[in-house]
C-alpha angles and dihedrals in degrees: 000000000000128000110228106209119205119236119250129209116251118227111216119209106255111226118241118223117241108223118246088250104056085057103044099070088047086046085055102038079056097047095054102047086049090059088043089050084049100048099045089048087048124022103018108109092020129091087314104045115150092176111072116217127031094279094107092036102051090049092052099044097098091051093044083061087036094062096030105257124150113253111158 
């Protein structure tokens, strides 16, 4: 014979809320690098430039058409 087997109820995790606080210094932290990324794909090598020689330029080449910035 077969064994019928009841159903039982399933729990579900309940999400904590992370405080307004404890996300404010990581929005900022990300905030910052993705200037930094930006400046250095589009402005970097150009009239403020604050590394001397191509170096920086020529790495970045291929991300500066990627994203659409004028290069040459």
């Amino acid at each position: 014979m077969a064994e019928r087997t009841v159903p039982t109820s399933r729990t579900y995790p309940i999400p904590i809320p992370i405080p307004l606080r404890e996300i404010v210094p990581w929005a900022i932290l990300t905030l910052a690098l993705a200037l930094l990324i930006l400046y250095f794909v589009g402005a970097e090598q150009g009239a403020t430039s604050l590394i001397n020689g191509r170096a920086v330029h020529e790495f970045m080449h291929d991300g500066r058409h990627l994203l659409g910035f004028p290069c040459h």
